[in-house]
C-alpha positions in Angstrom: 104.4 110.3 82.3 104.8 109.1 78.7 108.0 107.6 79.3 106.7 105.7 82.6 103.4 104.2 80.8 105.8 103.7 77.8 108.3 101.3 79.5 106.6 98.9 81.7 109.3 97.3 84.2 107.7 94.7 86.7 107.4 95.8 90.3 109.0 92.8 91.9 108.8 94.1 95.7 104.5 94.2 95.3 104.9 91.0 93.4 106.8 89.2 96.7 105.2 91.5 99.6 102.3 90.3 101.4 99.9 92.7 103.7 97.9 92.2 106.9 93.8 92.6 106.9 92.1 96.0 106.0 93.6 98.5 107.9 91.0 101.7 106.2 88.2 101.5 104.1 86.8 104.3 102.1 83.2 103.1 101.0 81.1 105.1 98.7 82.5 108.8 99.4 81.3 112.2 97.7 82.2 115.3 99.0 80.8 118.2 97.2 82.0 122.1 97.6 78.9 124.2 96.2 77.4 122.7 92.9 81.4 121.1 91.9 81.4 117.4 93.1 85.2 117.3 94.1 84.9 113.3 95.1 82.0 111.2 93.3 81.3 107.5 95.1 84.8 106.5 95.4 85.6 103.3 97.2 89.0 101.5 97.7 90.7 100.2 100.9 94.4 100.5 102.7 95.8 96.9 103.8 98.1 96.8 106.9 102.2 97.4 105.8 101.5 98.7 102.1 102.7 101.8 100.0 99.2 102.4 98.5 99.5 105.3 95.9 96.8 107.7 94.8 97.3 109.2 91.7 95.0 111.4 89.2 95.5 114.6 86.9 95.2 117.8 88.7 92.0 118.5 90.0 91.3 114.7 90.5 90.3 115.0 94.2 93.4 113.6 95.4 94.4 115.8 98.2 90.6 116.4 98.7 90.6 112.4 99.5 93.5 112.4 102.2 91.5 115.7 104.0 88.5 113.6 104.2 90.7 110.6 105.6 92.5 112.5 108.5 89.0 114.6 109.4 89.6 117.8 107.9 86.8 117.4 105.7 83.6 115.7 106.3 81.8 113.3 103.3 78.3 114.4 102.0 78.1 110.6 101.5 79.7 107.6 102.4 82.0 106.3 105.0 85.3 105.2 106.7 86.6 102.6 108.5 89.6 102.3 110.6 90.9 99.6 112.5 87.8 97.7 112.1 85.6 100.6 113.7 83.2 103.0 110.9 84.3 106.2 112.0 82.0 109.4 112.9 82.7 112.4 111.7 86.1 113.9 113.6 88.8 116.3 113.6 92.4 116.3 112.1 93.6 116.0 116.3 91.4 113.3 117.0 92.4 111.1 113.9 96.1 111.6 114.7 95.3 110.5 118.7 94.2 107.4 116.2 97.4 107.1 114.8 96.8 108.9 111.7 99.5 111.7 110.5 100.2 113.3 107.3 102.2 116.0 105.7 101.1 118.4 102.8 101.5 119.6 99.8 102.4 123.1 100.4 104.9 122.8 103.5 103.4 123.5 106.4 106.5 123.9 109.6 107.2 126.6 111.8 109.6 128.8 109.6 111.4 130.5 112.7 111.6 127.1 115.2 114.8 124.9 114.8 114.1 121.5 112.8 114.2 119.8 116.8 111.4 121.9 118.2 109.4 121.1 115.0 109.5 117.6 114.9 109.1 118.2 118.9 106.1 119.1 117.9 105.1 115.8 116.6 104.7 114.5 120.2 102.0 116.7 121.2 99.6 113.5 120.7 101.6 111.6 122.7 102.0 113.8 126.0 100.3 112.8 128.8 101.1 115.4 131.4 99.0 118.5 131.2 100.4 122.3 130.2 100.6 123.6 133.5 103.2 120.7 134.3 105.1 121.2 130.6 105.2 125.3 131.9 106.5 124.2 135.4 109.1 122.0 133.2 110.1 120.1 136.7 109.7 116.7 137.7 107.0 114.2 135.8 106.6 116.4 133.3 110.7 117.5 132.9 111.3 113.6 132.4 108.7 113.5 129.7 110.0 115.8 127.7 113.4 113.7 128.1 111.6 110.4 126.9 110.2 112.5 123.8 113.3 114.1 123.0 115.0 110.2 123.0 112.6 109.5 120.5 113.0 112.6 118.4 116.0 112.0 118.4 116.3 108.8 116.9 113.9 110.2 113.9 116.7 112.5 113.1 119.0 110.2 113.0 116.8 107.9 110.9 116.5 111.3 108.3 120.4 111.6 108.2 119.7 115.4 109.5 121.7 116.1 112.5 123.6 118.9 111.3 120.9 120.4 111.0 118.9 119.8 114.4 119.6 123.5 115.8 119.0 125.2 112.1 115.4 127.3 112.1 113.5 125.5 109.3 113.0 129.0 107.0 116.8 129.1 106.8 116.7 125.4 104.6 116.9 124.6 101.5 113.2 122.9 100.1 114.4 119.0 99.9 115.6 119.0 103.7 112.0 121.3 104.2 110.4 118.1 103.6 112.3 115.4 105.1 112.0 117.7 108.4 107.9 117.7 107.4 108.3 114.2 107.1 110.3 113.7 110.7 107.3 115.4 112.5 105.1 113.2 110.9 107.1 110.1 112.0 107.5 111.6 115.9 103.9 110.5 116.3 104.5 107.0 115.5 101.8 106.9 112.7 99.8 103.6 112.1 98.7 105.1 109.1 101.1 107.8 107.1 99.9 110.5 104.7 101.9 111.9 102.0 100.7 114.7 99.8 103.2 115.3 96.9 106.2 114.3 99.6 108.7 114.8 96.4 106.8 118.2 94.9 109.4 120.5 93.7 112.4 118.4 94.7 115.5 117.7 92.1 116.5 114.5 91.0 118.8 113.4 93.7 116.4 114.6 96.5 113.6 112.7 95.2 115.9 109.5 95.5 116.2 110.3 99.1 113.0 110.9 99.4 112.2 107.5 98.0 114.8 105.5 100.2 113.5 106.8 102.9 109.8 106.5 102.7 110.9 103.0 102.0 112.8 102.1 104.9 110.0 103.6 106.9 107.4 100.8 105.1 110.2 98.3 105.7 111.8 99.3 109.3 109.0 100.4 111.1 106.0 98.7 109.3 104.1 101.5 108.9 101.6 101.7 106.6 101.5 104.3 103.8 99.5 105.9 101.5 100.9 108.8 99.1 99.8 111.2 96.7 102.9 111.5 94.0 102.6 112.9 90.1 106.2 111.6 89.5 105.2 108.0 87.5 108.4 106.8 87.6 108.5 106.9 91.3 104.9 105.6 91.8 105.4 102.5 89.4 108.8 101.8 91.7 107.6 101.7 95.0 103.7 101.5 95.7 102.6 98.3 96.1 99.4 99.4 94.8 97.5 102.1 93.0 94.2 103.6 92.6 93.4 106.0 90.0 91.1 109.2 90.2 90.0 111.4 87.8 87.3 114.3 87.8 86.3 112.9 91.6 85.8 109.2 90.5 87.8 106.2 90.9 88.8 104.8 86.8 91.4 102.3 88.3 92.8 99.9 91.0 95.3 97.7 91.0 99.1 96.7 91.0 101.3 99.0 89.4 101.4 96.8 86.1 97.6 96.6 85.9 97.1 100.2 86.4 99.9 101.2 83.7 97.8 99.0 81.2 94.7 100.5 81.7 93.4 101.9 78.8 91.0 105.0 80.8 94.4 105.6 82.9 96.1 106.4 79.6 93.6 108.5 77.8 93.1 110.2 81.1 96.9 111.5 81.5 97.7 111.9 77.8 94.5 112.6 76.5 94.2 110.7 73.4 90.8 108.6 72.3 91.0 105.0 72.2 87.9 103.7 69.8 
């Protein structure tokens, strides 16, 4: 972290990239667990086809802000709007039927299924035939699955991870773990991606994967993006912009050159006074 705030390098692709309008917008949110306020009035939006990072010390209410996003928690206070529309209070399944996915933190597949079957499973949202016709596996339903599979498919091949289509999950190593979490998330055709920690855990050469690839699906497939990361060096290089939480409350907001100046961003991840 030192190194990142102690060698500032411009971000040319935020300076040159422009966005659509407001695609979400978090407005005045608290979530509290007990008497510990794990979110405190935090406000910030998402603009159509950016890499928005969120970034914080541990405990910061990162991860707690991307399970009030896709429904898993509900605010105390505040709101959210998507697409326009102030959202009620809904589950994770109805926020991904809005085009909302994410992955997690802690990887969250089906150890025993083949890396197909689990980004298969990143369809579910988008099947329209019931699960009596999917049992019957015959006719509508038999060319379904085909048009799914098409499409799972090409999200393999997009990941570079065909040799590993028919391998169960639990069998691979933790870098391809993720790019497989990262394929289901994709199958659903996300308006709006969710990456908690995508590069958690990963050596140096899988985290430049990692980064290529989250890339080329901002770039390729326009989707918008908005990641949790502790690796600075990887935040300053590819979000096009960054908001900064600490103890539940937004300190910072800004391009990645204004947020690696601010002075509360510093003391908050090194800890030193500034009179």
């Amino acid at each position: 972290m030192t190194a990142a705030m102690d060698e500032p390098q411009s971000n040319a692709a935020a300076d040159e990239r422009t966005f659509g309008g407001v695609l979400l917008s978090v407005d005045d949110i608290s979530l509290s667990f007990g008497g510990v306020r794990a979110l405190d009035s935090v406000s910030f939006d998402i603009r159509e086809g950016e890499i928005r990072a969120i970034i914080g010390p541990n405990g910061a209410g990162k991860s707690s802000m991307l399970n009030v996003i896709n429904g898993f928690y509900h605010p105390n206070e505040g709101s959210i709007t998507y697409k326009g529309t102030k959202r009620p209070e809904m589950r994770p399944d109805q926020s991904a039927k809005q085009g909302i996915a994410r992955t997690f933190q802690n990887i969250a597949l089906f150890r025993g299924m083949t890396t197909l079957d689990n980004i298969m499973t990143g369809r579910n949202t988008k099947m329209r035939r019931n699960f009596l016709w999917q049992a019957l596996h015959w006719g509508p339903a038999k060319q379904e699955e085909l048009e799914h599979r098409a499409i799972v498919e090409g999200v393999i091949d997009f990941l570079e991870i065909q040799a590993i289509r028919k391998t169960p999950v639990g069998r691979l190593p933790y870098g391809l773990q993720k790019r497989v979490e990262l394929g289901r998330a994709l199958a659903a055709e996300p308006d709006l991606l969710l990456l908690d920690e995508p590069m958690a855990g990963m050596n140096s050469e899988e985290k430049e994967d990692m980064c290529r690839f989250i890339l080329d699906v901002n770039d390729e497939f326009g989707t918008t993006i908005a990641l949790i990361e502790h690796d600075m060096g990887v935040v300053m290089d590819i979000s096009d912009r960054v908001v900064v939480l600490d103890y539940g409350r937004k300190i910072a907001d800004g391009t990645p050159d204004e947020v690696r100046a601010n002075q509360e961003v510093i003391d908050a991840y090194l800890g030193v006074s500034h009179d």
